[in-house]
N, C-alpha and C positions, 0 to 999 in steps of 0.2 A: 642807572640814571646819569645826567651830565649835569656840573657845574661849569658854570661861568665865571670867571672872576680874580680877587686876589689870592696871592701866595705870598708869605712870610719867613723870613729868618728870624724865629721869638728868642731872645733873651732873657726868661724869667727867673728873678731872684727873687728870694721869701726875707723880707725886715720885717723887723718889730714895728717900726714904724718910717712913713715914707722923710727922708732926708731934708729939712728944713736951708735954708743960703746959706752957704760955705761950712754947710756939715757933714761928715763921711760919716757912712755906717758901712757892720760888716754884714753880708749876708748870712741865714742860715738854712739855705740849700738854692741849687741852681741847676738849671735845665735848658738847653739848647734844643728847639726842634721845628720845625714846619709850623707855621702859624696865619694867619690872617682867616677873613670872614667864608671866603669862599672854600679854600683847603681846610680848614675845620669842621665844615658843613660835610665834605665828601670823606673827610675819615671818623667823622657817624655816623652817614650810611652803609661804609662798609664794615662800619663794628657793629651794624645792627643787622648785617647781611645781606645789605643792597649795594649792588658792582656800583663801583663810582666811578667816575671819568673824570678830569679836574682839566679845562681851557681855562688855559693862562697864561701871563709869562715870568719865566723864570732867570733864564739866564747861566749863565757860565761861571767858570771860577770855583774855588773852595764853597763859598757861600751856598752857588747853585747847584752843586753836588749833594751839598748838604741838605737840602729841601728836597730834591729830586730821591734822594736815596733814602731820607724819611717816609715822604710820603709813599713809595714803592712799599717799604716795609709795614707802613699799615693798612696796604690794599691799596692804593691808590692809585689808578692809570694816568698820566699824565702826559696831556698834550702840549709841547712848548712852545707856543708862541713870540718867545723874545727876540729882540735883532740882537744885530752884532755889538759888542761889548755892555749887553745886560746884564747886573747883578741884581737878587732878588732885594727888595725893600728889607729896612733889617727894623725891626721892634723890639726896644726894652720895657718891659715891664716889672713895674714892684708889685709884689702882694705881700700886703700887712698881714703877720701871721694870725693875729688875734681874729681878725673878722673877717678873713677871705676877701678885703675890696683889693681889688688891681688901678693903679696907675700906669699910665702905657703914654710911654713918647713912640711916633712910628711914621715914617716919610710915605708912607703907603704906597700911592702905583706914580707920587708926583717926580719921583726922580726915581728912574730905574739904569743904573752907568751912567757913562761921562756922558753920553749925546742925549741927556732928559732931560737939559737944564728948561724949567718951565713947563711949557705946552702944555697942562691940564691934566687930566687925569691918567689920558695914553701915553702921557710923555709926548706928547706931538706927532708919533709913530701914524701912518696909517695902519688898518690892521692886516695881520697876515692870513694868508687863506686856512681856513678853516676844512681839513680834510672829508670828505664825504664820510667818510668811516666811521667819525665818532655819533652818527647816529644809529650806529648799529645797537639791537637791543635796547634802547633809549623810550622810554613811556613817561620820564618829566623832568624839565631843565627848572636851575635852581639858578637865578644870577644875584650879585651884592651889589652891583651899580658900581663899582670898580672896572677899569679897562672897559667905559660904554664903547669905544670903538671896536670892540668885541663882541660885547654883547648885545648890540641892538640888533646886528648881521645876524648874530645865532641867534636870537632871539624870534627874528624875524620867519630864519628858516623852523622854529619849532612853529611857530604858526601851521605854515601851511604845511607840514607832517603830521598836526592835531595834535602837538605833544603839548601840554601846558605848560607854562611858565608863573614859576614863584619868583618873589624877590623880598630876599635882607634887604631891606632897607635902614640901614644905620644911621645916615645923614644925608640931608637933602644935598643933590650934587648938581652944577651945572650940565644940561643937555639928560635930567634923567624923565623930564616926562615921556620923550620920546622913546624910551624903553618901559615905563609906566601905561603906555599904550598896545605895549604888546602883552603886558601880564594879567594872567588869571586871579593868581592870589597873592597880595603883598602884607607882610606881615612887618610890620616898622618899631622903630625901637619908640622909649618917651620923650628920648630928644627931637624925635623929626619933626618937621615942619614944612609947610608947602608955601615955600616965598607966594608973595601976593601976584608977582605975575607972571605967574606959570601957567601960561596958557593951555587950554584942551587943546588937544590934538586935533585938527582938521575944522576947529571953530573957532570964534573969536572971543569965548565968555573966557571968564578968566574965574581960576579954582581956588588961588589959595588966598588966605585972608579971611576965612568964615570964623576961625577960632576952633570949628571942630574937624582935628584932623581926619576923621576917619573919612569922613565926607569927604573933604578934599583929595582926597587920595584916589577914595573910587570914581572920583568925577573924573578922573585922567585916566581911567579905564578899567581896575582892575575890578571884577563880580566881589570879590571878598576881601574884605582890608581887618586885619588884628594890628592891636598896638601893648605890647609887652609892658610891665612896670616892676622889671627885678619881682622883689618875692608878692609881689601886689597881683590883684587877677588881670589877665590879660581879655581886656576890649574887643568885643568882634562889633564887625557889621557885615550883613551878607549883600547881596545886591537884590536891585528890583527884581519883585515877585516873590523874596523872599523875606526880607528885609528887615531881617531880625536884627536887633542890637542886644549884648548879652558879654555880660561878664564869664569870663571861665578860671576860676580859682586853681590857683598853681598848689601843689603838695608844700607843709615846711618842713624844713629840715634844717640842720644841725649844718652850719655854713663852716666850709673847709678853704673855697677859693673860689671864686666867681668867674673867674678869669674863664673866656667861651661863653662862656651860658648859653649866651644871644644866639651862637653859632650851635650850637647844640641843638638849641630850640628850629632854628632854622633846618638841618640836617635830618635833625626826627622828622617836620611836620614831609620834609620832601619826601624820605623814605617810608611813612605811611602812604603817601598821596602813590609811592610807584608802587605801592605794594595792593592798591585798591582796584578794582578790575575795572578798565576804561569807560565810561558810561554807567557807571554802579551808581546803587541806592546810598553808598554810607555818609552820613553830614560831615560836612567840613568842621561842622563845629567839634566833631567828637576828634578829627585830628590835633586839631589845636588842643584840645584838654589833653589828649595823650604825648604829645610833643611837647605840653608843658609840665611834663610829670618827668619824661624823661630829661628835660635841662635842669630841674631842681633837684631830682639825682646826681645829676653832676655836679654840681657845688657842694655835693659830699663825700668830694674825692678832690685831691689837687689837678691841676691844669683844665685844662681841656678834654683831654683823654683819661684821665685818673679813674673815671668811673669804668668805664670798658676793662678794667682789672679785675673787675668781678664777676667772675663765671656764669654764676648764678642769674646776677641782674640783668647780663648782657643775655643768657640762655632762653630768661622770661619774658624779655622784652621781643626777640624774635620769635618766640611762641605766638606772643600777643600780633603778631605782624605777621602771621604766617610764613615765614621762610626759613 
């Protein structure tokens, strides 16, 4: 499968509790690795034994060695897209040992080197060509709405190759309906929200402001919109003809670090969707319960990746996925 989207340099440290003004604390453990929405998405598909492909940009330097050479070591093919003197985005985060919440400071894709000052989410970059190649073997793109001058273009070409498009939607972002017109299934955190005038694509009604986001969401195009609530069930609605609205209740557990989740959940729902036979009978909705089983397993293991240490879990889970 391919993603679209951001790449990270995480910095996370474990406190007792996050640093109140002009207070040091010491940490008690730390972990340097590959992080943001989109590269966390593609190294749980390929812990769960679906090839990932990762467009993005990264960059040069120490820093983008250090993403580049993570994410290789956990399956991860990487296309780079960066210009000249990019560094990857760098994210700190705290996680409170006691109850797994994370605090995250993180410049995302708004400044990537010294020539980003500003310009929006690409850094003001146009984008760079996108190889023919990486549709090779590819049956579904995954984008975060990070780097849209990336991923509307790819986006646009998974259309007319009939490969469906998901999208993390973490926060509403300037110019993201126009990628919201090319997606099948969007799956949005409980922060999003669709500004009031975010116009439909190719008409003049305008989508957001109704109060219910689901609705607003698929009115910009996508068939199937979910909206995640941490440990609370995660909201579907399907699209006309179907038009089910339905809660789908996430597993509990025994919270170790929440950090990912989101991206977890993301990751799974893609690697079930590439694992489904093109045109198949199976409900979307049973993906969503199953991709929200597998992100609530991960909050019972530290990072991101913590839960993929388990032979067992990671064994059962691609049983259940056929691959």
């Amino acid at each position: 499968m391919l993603v679209c989207g951001l790449a990270t340099l995480d910095v996370v440290q474990t406190v007792e509790h996050v640093p109140g003004p002009n207070e040091k604390v010491v940490a008690t453990g730390l972990a340097v690795a590959a992080g943001g929405p989109a590269a966390n998405a593609a190294v749980t598909c390929a812990a769960l034994g679906v090839p990932a492909r990762l467009v993005t940009r990264v960059g040069g330097g120490p820093l983008g060695a250090a993403v580049l050479g993570d994410l290789a070591a956990a399956g991860v093919e990487v296309v780079d897209l960066a210009g000249p003197g990019d560094t990857p985005p760098l994210s700190t985060v705290l996680v409170t040992r006691a109850t797994g919440e994370r605090a995250v400071v993180s410049v995302n894709a708004t400044r990537v080197g010294s020539g980003a000052e500003g310009g929006g989410d690409g850094g003001g970059r146009g984008a760079g060509e996108v190889p023919d190649g990486v549709w090779d073997g590819v049956g579904v793109l995954l984008v975060d709405g990070h780097h849209l001058d990336l991923a509307v273009p790819v986006a646009r070409a998974a259309r007319v190759r009939g490969v469906p498009v998901l999208l993390d939607g973490g926060s509403w972002k300037p110019g993201l309906e126009e990628l919201l017109a090319l997606v099948a299934v969007a799956v949005v955190s409980a922060d999003f929200a669709v500004p009031g005038d975010a116009a439909v694509a190719g008409d003049a009604a305008v989508a957001g402001g109704t109060g219910d986001v689901l609705a607003d969401v698929r009115a910009l195009g996508p068939w199937l919109v979910a909206r995640s609530a941490g440990p609370g069930p995660i909201e579907v609605l399907t699209g006309p003809g179907d038009g089910r609205r339905v809660g789908v209740p996430v597993p509990p557990v025994a919270v170790v670090d929440t950090l990912g989740a989101g991206d977890v959940l993301h990751g799974a729902l893609a690697a079930w969707w590439a694992a489904r036979e093109p045109g198949g009978t199976s409900d979307p909705v049973d993906g969503i319960r199953w991709a929200g089983a597998v992100a609530s397993a991960s909050c019972a293991a530290p990072g991101a990746r913590g839960w993929a240490a388990d032979a067992a879990l990671v064994a059962r889970l691609r049983g259940e996925l056929g691959v």
